[in-house]
Phi, psi and omega in degrees: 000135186258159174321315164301304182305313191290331182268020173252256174009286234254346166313301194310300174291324169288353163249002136274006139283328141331292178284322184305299203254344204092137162305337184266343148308308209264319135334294180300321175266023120319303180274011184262298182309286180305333176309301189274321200250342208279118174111006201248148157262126201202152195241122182261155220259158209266168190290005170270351182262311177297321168308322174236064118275306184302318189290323198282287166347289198297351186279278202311328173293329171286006198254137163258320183144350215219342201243049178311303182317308188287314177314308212286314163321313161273359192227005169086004220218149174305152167268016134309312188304298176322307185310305186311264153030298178291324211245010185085052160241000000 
């Protein structure tokens, strides 16, 4: 992403922070993002990444020790997939 491209992104998110929150919100989580993040480059992860971060959370908190068939069943996935899940890979 080039500089042009990176300052339209980020117009685009301060004005969907604006409508989303109010201006005097949104202000404030502008300047908590430059405060913390400002001059650093980051890529932020897409809501499909976010989505099976969260489903993976939910695994490992649903694991009895015993039960990959039932995960994997309720969650669409191979029990290769659990395991993998399971172990961080």
């Amino acid at each position: 992403m080039n500089r042009q491209e990176n300052a339209a992104a980020i117009e685009t998110l301060l004005n969907r922070l604006r409508a989303d929150f109010g201006k005097p919100l949104s202000e404030k989580i502008i300047q908590a993002m430059a405060e913390t993040i400002g001059g650093m480059r980051l890529t932020f992860p897409s809501m499909k990444d976010l989505d099976r971060n969260k489903r993976n959370a939910r695994i490992i908190r649903e694991f009895s020790g015993f039960n990959h068939v039932e995960l994997a069943e309720r969650h669409g996935l191979k029990i290769r997939q659990i395991r993998r899940i399971l172990h961080g890979k």
